[in-house]
GUTIMI-515423 format. One record per residue: residue number from 1; y, z, x of N, C-alpha, C in turn. Coordinates in pm, 1 decimal. Each point is the difference from the previous one (the first is absolute). Layout:
REC  pos       n_v       n_w       n_u      ca_v      ca_w      ca_u       c_v       c_w       c_u
REC  NUM         Y         Z         X         Y         Z         X         Y         Z         X
...
! end
This chain:
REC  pos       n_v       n_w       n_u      ca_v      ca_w      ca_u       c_v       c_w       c_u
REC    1   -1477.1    -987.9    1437.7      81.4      71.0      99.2      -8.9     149.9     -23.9
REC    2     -28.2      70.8      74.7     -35.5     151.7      17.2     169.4      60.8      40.3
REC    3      86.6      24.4    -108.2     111.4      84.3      -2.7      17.6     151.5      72.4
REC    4    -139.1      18.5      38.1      -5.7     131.4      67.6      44.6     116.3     -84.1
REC    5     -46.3      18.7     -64.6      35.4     103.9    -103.0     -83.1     120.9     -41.2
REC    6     -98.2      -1.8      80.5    -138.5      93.9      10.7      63.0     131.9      61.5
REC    7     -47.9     102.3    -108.2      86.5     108.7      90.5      96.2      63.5     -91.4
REC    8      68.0     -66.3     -40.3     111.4     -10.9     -64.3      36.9      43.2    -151.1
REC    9      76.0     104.7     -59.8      15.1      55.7    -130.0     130.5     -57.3     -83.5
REC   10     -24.7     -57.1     -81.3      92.5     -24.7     -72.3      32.8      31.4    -129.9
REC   11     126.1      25.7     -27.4      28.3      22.6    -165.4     108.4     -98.6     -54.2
REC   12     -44.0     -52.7     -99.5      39.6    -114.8     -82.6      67.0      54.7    -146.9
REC   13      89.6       7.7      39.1      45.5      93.9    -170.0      22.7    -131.5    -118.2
REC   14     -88.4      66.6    -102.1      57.0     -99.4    -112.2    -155.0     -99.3      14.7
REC   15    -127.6      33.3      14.3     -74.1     -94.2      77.6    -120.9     -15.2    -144.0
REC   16      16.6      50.5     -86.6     -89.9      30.0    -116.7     -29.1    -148.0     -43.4
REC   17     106.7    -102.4       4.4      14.9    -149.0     -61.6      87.9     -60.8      99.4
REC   18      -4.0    -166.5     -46.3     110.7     -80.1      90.9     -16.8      -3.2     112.3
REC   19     128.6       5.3      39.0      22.1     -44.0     169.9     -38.5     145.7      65.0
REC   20     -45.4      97.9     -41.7       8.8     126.1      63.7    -171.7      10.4      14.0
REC   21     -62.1     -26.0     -90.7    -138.7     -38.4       6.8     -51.0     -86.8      89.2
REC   22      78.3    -151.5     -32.3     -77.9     -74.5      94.2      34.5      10.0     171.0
REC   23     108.5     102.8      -0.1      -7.9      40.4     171.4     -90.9     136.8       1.5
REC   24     -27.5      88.5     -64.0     -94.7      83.5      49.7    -115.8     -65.0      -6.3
REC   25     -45.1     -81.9     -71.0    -141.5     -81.5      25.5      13.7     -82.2     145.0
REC   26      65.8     -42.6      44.9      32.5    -113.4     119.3     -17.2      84.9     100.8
REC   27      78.4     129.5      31.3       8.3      58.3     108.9    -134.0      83.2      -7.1
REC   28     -31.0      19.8     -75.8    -169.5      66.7     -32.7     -80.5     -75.0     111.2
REC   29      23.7    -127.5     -90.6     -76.9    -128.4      74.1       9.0      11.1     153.4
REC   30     114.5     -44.6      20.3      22.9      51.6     132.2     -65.2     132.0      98.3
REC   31     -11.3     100.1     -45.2     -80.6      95.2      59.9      90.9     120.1     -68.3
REC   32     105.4      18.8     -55.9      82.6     101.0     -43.2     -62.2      78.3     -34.3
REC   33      56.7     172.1      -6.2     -65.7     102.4     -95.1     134.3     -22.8     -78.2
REC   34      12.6     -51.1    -162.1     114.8     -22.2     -93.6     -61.4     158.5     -92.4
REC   35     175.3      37.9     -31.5      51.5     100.7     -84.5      26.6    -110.7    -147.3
REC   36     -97.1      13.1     -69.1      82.5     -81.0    -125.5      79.7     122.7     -83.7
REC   37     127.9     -60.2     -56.6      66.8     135.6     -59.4      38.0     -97.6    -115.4
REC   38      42.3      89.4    -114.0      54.8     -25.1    -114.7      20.5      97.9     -54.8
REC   39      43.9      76.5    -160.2      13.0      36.7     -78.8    -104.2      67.4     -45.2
REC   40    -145.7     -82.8     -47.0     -93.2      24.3     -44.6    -116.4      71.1      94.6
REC   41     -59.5      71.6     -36.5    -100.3      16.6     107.2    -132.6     -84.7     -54.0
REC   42     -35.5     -17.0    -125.7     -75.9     -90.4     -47.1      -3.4    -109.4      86.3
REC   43     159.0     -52.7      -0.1      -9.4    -159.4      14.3      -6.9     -42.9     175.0
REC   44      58.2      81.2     -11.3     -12.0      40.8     216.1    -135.7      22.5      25.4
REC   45     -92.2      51.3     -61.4    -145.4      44.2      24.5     -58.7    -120.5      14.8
REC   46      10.3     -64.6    -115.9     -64.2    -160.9     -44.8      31.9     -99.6     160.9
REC   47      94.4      12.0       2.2      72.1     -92.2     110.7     -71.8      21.9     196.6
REC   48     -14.8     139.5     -24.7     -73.2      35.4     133.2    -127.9      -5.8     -23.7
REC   49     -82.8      39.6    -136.3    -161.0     -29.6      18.5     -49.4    -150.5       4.2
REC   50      89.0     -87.7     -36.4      -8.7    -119.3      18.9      50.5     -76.4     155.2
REC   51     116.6      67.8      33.4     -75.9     -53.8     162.7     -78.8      85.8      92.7
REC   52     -47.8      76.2     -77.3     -83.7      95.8     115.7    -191.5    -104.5     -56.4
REC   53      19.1     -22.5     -90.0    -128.8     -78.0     -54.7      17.7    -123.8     100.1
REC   54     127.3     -56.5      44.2      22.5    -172.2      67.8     -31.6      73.7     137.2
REC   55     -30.8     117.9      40.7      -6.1      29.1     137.6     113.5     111.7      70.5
REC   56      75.6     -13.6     -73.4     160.9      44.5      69.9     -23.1     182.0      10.9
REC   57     106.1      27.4      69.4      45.2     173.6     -39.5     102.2      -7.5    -114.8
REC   58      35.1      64.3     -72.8      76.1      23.3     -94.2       5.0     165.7     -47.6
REC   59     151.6      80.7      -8.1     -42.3     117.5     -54.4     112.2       4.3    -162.7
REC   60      46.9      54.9     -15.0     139.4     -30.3    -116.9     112.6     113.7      38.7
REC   61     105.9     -10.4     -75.1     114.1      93.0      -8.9      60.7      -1.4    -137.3
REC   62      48.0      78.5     -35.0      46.8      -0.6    -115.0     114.7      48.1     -24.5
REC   63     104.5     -42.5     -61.9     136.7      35.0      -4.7     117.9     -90.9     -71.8
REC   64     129.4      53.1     -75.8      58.2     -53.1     -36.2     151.5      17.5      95.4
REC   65      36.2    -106.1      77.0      58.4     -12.1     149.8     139.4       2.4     -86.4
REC   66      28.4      -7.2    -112.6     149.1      50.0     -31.9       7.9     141.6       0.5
REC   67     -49.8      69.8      55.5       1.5     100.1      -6.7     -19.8      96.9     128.5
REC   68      84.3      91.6      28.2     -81.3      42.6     174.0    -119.9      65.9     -21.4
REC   69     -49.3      53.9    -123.6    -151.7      85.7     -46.8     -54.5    -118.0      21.6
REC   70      10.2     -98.4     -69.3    -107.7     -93.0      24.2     -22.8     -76.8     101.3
REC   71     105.1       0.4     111.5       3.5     -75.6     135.9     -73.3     166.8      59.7
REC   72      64.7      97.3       4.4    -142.5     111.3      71.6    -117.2     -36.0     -49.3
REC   73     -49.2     -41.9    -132.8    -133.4      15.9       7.4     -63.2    -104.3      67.6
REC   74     105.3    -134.0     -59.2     -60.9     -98.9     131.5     -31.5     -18.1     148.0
REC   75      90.3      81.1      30.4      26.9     -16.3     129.6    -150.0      95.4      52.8
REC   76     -13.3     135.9    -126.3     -95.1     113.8     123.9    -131.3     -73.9     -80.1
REC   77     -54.7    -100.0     -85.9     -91.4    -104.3     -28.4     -35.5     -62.2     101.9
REC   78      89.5    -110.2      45.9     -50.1     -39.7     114.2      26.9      36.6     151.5
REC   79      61.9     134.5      26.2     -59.4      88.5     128.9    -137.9      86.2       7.7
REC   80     -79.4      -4.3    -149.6     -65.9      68.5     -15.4    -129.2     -74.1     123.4
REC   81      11.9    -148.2      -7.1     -73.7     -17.9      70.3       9.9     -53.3     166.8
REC   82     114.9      31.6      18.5      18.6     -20.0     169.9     177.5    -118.6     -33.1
REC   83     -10.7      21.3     112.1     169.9     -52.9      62.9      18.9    -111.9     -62.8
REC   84     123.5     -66.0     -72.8       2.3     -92.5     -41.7     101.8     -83.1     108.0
REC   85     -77.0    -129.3      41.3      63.2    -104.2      71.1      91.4     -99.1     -73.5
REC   86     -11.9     -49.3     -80.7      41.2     -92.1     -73.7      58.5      37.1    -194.1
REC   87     116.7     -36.7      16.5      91.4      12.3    -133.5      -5.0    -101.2     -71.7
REC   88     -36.9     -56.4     -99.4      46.1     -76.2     -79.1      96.9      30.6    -127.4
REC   89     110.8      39.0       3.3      65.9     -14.1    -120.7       8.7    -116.0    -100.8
REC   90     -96.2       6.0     -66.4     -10.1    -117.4    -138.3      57.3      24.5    -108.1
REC   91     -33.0     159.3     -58.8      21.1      53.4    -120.3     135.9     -48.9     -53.0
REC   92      12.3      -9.9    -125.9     137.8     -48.9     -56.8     -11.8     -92.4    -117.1
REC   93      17.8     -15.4     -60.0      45.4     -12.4    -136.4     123.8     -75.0     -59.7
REC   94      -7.7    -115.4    -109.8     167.5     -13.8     -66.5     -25.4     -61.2    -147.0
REC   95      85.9      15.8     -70.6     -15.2     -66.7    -119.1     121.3    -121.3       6.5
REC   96     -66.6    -101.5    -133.0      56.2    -105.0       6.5     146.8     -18.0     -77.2
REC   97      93.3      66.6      38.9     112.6      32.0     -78.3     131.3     -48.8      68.0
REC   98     114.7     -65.7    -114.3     120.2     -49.2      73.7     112.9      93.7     -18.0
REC   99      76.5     -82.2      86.8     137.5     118.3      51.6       2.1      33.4    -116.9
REC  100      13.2     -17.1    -161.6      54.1     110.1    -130.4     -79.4      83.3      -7.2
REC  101    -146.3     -58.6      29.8    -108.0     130.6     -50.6     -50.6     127.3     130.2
REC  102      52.0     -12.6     107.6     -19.7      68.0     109.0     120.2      50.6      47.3
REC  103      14.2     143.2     -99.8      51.6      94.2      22.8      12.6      86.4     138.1
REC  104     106.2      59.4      21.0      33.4      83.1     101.4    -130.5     133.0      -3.7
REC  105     -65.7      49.5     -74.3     -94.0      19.6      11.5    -138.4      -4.3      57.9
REC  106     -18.4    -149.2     -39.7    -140.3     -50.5      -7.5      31.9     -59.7     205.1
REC  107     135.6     -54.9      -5.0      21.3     -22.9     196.8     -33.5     108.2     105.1
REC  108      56.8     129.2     -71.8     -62.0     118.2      41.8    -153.2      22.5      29.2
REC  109     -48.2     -11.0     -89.2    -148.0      37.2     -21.7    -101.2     -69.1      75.1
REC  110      64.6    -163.2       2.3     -47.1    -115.9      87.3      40.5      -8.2     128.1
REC  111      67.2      75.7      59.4      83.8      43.4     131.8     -80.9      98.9      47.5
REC  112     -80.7      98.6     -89.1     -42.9     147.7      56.0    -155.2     -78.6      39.9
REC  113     -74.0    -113.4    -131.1    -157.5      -4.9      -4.1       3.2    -101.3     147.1
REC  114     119.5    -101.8     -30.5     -36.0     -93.0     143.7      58.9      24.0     147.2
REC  115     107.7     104.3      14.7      34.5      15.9      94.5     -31.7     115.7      44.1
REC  116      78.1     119.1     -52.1     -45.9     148.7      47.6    -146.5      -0.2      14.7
REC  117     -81.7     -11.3     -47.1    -185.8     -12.0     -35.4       5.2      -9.5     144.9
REC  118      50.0    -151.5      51.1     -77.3     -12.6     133.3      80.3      94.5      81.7
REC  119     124.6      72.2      36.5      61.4      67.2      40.2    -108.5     141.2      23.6
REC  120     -27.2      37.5    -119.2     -86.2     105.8     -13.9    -117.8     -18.4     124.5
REC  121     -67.6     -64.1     -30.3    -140.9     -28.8      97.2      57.4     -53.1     164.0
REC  122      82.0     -51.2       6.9      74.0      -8.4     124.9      43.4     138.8      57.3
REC  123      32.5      88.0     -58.8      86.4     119.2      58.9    -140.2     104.5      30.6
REC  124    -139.3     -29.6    -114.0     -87.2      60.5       5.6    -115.5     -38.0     140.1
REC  125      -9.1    -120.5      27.5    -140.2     -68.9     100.9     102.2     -36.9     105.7
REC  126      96.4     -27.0      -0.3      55.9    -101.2     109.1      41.9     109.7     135.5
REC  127      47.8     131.8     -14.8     -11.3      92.1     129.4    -133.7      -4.1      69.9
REC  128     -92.4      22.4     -42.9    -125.8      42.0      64.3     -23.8    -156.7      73.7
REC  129      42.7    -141.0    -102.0     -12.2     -51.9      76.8      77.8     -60.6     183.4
REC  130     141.8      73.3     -57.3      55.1     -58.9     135.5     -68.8     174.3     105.0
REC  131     -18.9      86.7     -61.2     -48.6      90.1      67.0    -128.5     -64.6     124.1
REC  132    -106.3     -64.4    -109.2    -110.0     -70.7      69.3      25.2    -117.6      87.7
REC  133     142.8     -77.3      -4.8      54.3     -86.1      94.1     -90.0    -154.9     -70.9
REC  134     -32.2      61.0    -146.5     -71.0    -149.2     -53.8      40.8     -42.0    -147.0
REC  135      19.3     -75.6     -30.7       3.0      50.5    -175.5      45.1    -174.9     -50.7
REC  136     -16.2     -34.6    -120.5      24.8    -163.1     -31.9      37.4      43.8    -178.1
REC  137     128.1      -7.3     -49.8      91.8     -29.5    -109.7       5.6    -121.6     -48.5
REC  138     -52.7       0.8    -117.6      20.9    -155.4     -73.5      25.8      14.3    -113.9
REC  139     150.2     -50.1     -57.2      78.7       2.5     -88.9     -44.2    -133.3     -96.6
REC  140     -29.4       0.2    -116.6     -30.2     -96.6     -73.8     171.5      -0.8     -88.2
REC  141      47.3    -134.4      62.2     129.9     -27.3     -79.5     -51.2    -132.7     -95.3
REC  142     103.5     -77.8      19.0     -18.4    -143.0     -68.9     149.1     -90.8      -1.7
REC  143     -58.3     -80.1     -28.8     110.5    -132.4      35.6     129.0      20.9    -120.5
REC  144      38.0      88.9     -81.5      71.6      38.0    -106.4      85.4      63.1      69.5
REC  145     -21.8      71.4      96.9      75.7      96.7      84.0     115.3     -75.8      22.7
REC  146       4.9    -110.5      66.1     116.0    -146.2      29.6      -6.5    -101.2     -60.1
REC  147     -74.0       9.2     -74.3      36.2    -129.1    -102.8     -53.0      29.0    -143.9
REC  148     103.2     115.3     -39.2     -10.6      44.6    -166.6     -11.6     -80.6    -106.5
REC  149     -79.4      -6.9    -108.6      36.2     -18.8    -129.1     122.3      53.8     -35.1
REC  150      24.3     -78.8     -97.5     126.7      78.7     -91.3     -88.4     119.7     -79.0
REC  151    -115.2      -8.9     -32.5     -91.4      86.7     -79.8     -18.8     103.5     101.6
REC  152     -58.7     166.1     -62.1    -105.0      61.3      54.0     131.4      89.6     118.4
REC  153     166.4     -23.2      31.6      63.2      27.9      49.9     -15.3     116.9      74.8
REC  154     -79.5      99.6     -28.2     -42.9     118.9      36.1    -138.2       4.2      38.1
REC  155     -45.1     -68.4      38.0    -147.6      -0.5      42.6      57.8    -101.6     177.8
REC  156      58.7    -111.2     -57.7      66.9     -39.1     114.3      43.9      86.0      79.4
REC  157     121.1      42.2     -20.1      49.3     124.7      85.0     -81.8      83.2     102.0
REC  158    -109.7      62.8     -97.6     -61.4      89.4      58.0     -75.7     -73.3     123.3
REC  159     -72.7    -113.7     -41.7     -39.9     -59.1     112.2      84.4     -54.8     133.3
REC  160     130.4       9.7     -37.9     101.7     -96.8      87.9      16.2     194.5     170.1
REC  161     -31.5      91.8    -130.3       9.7     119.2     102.3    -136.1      47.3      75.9
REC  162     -87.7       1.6     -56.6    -191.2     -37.7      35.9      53.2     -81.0     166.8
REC  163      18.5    -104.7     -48.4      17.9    -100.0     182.1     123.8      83.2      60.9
REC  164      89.2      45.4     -72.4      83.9      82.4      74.9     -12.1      89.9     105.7
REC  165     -66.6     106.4     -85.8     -43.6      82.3      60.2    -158.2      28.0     111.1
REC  166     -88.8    -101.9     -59.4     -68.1     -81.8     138.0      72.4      13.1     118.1
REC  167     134.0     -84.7      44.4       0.4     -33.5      75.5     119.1     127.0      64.8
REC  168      20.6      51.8     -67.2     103.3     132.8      23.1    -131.4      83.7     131.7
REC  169    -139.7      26.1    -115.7     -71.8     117.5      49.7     -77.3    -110.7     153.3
REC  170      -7.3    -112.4       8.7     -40.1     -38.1     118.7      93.7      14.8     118.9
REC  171     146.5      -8.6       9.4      98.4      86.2      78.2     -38.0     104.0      22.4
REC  172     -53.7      72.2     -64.9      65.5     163.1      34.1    -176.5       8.7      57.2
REC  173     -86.3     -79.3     -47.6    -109.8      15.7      94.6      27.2     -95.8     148.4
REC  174      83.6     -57.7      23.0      12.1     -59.0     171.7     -79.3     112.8      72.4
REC  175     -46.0    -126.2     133.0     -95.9      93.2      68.9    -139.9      50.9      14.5
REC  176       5.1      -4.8    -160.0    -129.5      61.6     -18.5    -121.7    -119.0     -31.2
REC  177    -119.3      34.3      -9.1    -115.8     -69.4     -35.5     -17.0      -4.1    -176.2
REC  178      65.9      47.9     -19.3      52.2      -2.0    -193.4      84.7    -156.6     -65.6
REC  179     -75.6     -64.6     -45.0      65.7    -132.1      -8.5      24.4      64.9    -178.2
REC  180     146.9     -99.4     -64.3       8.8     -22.8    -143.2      32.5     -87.7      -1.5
REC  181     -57.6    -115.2     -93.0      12.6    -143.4     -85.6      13.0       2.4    -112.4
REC  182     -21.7     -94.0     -92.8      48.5     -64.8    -127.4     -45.7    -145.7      -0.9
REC  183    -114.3      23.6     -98.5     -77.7     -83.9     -50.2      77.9     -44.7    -143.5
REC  184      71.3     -98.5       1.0      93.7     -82.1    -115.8     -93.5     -63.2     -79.7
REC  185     -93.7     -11.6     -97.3      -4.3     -86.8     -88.6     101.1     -78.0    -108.2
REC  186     -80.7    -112.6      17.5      41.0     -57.7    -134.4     -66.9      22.6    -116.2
REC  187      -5.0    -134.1     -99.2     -47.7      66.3    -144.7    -171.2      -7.2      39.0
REC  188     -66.6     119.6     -16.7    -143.4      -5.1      -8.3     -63.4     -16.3    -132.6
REC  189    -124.9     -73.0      20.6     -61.8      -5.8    -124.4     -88.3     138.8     -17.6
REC  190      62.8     115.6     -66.7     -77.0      99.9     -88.2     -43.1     -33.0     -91.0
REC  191    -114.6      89.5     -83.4      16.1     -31.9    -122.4     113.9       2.8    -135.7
REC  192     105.9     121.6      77.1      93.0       3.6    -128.0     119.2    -133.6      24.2
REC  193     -11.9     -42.8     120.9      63.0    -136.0      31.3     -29.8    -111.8     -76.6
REC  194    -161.1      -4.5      19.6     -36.5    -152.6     -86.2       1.3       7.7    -126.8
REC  195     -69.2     148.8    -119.1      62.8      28.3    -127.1     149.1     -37.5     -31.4
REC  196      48.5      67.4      74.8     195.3     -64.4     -21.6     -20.9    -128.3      30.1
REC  197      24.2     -83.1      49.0      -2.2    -124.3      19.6     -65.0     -76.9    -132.5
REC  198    -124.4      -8.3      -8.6     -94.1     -58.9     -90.4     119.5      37.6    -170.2
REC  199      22.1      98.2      27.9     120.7      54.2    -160.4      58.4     -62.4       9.9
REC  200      78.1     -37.4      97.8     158.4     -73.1       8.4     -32.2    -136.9     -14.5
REC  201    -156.2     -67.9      60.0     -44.2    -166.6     -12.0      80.8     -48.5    -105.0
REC  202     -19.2      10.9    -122.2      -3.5     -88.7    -143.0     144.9     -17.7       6.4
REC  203      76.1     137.6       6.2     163.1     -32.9     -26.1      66.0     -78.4      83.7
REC  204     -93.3     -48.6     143.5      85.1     -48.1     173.5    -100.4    -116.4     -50.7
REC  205     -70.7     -54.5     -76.5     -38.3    -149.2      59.7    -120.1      53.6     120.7
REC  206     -69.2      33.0      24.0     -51.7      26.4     143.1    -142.8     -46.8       2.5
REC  207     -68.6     -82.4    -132.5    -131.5     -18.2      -7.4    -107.1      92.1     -55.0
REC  208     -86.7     -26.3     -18.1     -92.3      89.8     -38.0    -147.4      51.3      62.1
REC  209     -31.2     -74.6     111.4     -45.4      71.7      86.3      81.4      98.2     129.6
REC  210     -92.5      65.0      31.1      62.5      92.7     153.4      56.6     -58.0      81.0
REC  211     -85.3    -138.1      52.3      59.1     -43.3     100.9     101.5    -112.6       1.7
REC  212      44.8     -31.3    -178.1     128.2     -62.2     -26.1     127.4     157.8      26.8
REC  213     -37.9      58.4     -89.1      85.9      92.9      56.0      24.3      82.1     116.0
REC  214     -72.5      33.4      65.2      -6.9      18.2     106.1     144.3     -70.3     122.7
REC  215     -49.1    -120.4     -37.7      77.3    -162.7      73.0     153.7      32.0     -49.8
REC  216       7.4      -9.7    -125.0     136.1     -19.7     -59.7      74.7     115.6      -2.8
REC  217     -68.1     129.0     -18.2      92.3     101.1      -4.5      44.1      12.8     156.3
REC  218     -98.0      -0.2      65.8     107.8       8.0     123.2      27.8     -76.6      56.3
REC  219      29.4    -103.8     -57.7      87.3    -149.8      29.8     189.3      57.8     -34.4
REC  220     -52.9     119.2     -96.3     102.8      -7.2    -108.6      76.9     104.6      31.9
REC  221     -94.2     126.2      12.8      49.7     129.8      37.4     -14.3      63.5     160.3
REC  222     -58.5     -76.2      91.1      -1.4      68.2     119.7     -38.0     -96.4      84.2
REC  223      85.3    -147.8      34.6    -101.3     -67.7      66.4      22.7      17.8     159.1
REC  224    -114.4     -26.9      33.6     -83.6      29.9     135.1     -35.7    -119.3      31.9
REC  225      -6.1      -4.2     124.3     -90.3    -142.6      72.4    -127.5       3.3     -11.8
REC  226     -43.4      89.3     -65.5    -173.7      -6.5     -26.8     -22.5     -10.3    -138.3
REC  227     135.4       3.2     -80.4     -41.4     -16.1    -124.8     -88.2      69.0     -72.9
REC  228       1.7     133.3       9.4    -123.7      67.7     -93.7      32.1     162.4      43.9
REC  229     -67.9      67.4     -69.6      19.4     162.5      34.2     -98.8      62.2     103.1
REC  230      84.1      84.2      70.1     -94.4      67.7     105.4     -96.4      98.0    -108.6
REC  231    -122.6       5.3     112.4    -112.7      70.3     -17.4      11.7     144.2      51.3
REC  232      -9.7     149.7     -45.8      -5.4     110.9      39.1    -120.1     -15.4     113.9
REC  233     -47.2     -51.9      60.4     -74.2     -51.7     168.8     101.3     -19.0      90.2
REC  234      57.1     -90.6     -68.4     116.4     -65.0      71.1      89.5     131.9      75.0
REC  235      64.2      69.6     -73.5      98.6     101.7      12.0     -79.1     121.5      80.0
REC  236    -150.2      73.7     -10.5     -85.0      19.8      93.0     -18.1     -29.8     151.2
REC  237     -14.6    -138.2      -1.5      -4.7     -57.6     121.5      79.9      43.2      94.3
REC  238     123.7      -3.5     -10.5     128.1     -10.9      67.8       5.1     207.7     -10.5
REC  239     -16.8      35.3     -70.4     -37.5     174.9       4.9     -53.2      25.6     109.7
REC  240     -92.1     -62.3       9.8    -135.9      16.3      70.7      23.7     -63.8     131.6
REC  241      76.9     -62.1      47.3      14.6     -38.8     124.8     156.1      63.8      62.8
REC  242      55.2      47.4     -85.5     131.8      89.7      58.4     -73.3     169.3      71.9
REC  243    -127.0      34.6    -105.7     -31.9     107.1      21.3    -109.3      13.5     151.5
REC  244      -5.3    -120.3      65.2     -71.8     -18.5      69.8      31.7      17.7     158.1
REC  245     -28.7      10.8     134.5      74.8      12.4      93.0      24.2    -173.3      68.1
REC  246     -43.5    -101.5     -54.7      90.2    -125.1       3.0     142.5     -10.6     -32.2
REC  247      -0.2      80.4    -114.3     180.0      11.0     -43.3      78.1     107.3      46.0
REC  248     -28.9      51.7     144.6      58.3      83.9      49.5     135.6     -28.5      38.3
REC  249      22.8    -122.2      71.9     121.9     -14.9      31.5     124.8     -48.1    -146.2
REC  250     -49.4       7.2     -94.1      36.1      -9.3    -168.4      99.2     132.7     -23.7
REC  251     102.8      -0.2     -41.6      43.1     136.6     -96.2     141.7     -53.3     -20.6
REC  252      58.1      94.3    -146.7      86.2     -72.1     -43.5      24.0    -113.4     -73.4
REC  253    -108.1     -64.1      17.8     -45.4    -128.7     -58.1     -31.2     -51.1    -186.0
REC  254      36.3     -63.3       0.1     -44.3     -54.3    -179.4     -54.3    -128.9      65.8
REC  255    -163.6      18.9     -86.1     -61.5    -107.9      -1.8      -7.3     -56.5    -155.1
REC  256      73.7    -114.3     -18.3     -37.6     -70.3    -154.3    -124.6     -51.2      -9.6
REC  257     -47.6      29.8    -114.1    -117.5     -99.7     -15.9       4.2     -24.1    -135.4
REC  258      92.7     -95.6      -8.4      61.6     -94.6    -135.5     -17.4    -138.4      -8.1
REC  259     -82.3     -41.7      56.4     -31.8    -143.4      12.4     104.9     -79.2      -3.4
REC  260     120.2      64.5      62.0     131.2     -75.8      28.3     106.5     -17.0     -80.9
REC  261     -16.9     115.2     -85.0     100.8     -36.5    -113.8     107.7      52.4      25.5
REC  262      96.3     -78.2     -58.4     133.3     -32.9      60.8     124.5      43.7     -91.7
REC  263     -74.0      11.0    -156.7     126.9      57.7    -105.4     -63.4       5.6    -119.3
REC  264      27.6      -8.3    -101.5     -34.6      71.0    -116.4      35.6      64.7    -121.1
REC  265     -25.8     -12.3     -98.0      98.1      36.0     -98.8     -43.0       8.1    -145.7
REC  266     -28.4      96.2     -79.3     -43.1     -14.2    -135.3     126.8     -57.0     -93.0
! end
């Protein structure tokens, strides 16, 4: 299926690894010119000469989005090369810490990297786009947002305001050809996902191959009607078809792609 996406500039913040990677490769695919951004310029480099080798456009940005210096540099990164159509706010970050060890501090800090960040790049691309009467916002939340762990309490949060504010900035775009969504995952299989997991096997009973654990942990910790962890494709996909003019009549919207999971709990 041809998403119609030829033409089209996008910036994917946070796109160096993960779910931020495997949508600038997808929409590449698609016909995209992708902004990969991160931190690194090394690692952002790596990430665009490799889909520009699969065929794609790719240019980079570089910036640290807690910051408004580093949301300017991002932002005049990827204007450097023409109008940006498409937002992906991915970037964001949390550590694995419970209500004693996640200080009033560290909620702060995790409030500025996952929420303000995308705030930043919203206040920066999103005029020009309702200016142009076109523009497509996609908020990467997750299924934690409404159905928290007791763990990680501050990483929750931040995400519970991520879909918040999605659907705040698609109001105030009514009217316009500027759609914003929210792409919800569930638990994806990263690599720092399946390392954690495979650690925790021996003490949970979970087997000793992958695909015993695999089965049991999220029998245990996140079950889904598909029984298994989404794929960073998976979470792409659904990127990639919000950003498209099929999902025009779309905004406001959270799309899950949790293979149905329903609750959860360490």
């Amino acid at each position: 299926m041809d998403l119609q996406l030829t033409g089209r500039r996008a910036l994917i913040t946070g796109s160096t690894s993960g779910l931020g990677e495997a949508t600038a490769r997808l929409l590449a695919r698609e016909g995209a010119a992708v902004v990969v951004h991160g931190r690194s310029a090394e690692r952002a480099q790596a990430v665009a000469d490799s889909i520009a080798a699969d065929g794609g456009k790719a240019s980079i940005a570089v910036g640290d989005l807690a910051t408004d210096a580093g949301a300017d540099a991002t932002a005049e990164d990827a204007l450097a090369g023409g109008d940006v159509d498409i937002l992906v706010n991915n970037a964001g970050a949390y550590e694995h810490l419970n209500w004693a060890d996640a200080t009033a501090d560290i909620w702060q800090d995790t409030y500025d990297v996952n929420v303000v960040s995308g705030v930043r790049m919203i206040q920066r691309l999103v005029p020009a786009m309702r200016e142009r009467d076109y523009g497509r916002v996609v908020t990467i939340g997750g299924g934690l947002s409404t159905q928290p762990f007791n763990s990680h309490p501050h990483y929750n949060a931040s995400l519970a305001a991520r879909h918040n504010l999605a659907v705040s900035l698609a109001r105030d775009l009514a009217g316009t050809r500027v759609t914003s969504n929210v792409v919800a995952p569930g638990a994806i299989l990263v690599p720092a996902v399946r390392d954690f997991l495979v650690k925790l096997a021996p003490g949970r009973g979970w087997g000793e191959t992958w695909e015993e654990i695999e089965y049991n942990s999220v029998r245990e910790i996140v079950p889904n009607d598909r029984v298994r962890y989404g794929r960073p494709e998976e979470i792409a996909g659904a990127v990639a078809y919000l950003c498209g003019p099929y999902a025009e009549y779309i905004s406001g919207a959270t799309i899950r792609v949790d293979g149905g999971t329903v609750r959860g709990a360490f």
